[in-house]
N, C-alpha and C positions, 0 to 999 in steps of 0.2 A: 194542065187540065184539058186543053184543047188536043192533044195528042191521046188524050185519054190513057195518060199513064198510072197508076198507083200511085198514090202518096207515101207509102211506105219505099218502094222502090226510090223515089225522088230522092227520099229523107236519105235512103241508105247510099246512093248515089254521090251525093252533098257529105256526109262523113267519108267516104272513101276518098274523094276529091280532096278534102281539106287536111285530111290524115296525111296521104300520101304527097302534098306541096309541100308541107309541113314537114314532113319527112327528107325527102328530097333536099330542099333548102339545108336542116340540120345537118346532114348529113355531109354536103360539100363543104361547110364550113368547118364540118369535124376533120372532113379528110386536110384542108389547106390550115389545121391547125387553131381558128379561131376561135371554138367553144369546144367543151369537153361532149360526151356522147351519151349524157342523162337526157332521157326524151320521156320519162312518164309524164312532168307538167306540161308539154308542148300537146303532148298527145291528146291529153283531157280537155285542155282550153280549146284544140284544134276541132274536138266534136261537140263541147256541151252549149252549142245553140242549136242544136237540135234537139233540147230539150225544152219542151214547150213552156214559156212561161221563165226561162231562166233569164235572159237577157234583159225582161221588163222590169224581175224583182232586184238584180243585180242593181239596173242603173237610180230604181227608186231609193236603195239602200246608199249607194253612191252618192245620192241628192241628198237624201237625211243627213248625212254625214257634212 
């Protein structure tokens, strides 16, 4: 905020970041053999706390339980 960036820019920023570590990581351990190279679930867990409100209802559902 002090840089006066967009929050949307941020937002999209912080998804690209975490896609692409995400990736990355998968991806050398696909090459030296240790996991296969299914990446839809990495990919969706890697963005969805960017969605507002998912991480709060998650961990209250987690505590119900």
């Amino acid at each position: 905020l002090g840089r006066q960036y967009q929050h949307f820019f941020t937002w999209m920023v912080c998804g690209v970041v975490a896609s692409g570590v995400y990736m990355s990581i998968v991806s050398l351990l696909h090459v030296t053999g240790a996991v296969t190279g299914d990446h839809q679930g990495g990919i969706i867990s890697a963005i969805l706390f960017l969605i507002p409100g998912f991480p709060m209802v998650t961990s209250m559902l987690d505590l119900a339980r």
